[in-house]
C-alpha positions, 0 to 999 in steps of 0.5 A: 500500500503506498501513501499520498503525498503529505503536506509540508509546511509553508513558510518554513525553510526547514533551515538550520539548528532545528529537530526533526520526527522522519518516518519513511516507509518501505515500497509497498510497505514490504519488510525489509527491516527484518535483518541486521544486514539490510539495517546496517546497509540503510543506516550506514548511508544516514550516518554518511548523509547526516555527517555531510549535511550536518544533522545528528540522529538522535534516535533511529527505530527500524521497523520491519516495514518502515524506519523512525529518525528524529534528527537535529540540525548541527549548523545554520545551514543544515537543510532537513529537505536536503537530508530527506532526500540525499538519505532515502537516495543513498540507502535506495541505491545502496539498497537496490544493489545489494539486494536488487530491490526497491527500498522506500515509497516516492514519500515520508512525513515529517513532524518539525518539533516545537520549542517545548516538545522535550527531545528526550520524550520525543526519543523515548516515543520512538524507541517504544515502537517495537513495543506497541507494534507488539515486536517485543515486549522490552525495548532492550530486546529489540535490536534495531534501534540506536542513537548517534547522540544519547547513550541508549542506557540513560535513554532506556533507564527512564522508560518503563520495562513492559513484561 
């Protein structure tokens, strides 16, 4: 099932030292996110993209058919509409010829964090989704999810255990 194009704000340059909530869907919502190999490949080219764009990814979360990444511009120029594409283009080609498919559908959707949205409750949201997906039933069990910034730990310890 593919997803129609959201809106995306008017009047906001989507410049500089400002948070950003990504989810990017898999084409036709497949699974590909099931394995480390297919993780590690997509999220090599973020971190590739994120170093030269000048974001950091405070959190990642693979799902099985869709990825969560909440990022935040390094520098005044950091450009979240420049990261959106440059990332799904690098993971998609890197994707299609390591295992000859097709990665991501044509959109995503993106939530621009206000000033008084905590990053960490923010974070703790994201990293709770293979929890309420019922992929596991603690976070600490699953493993596609990560951060470039926070240690995972200090995250972790605030979050309740669910068993």
């Amino acid at each position: 099932m593919r997803t129609r194009r959201p809106a995306r704000l008017k009047n906001l340059p989507y410049l500089g030292q400002q948070r950003y909530s990504l989810t990017f869907c898999t084409d036709w919502k497949r699974k590909w996110f099931t394995n480390a190999s297919a993780v590690n490949l997509v999220l090599s080219q973020f971190l590739r993209v994120s170093e030269k764009e000048g974001f950091a990814i405070l959190v990642y979360c693979f799902m099985p058919d869709h990825v969560h990444l909440l990022i935040e511009g390094l520098r005044d120029d950091s450009d979240a509409r420049k990261f959106i594409v440059k990332s799904k283009q690098c993971s998609a080609h890197a994707y299609a010829t390591t295992f000859r498919e097709r990665l991501w559908q044509p959109f995503g959707y993106e939530h621009v964090l206000r000033d008084d949205e905590e990053v960490q409750v923010v974070a703790r949201y994201i990293l709770e989704n293979p929890v309420r997906g019922g992929l596991v039933s603690c976070v600490r069990d699953y493993p596609f999810v990560g951060s470039q910034v926070f240690d995972l730990n200090d995250l972790l310890a605030t979050m309740p255990d669910r068993e």
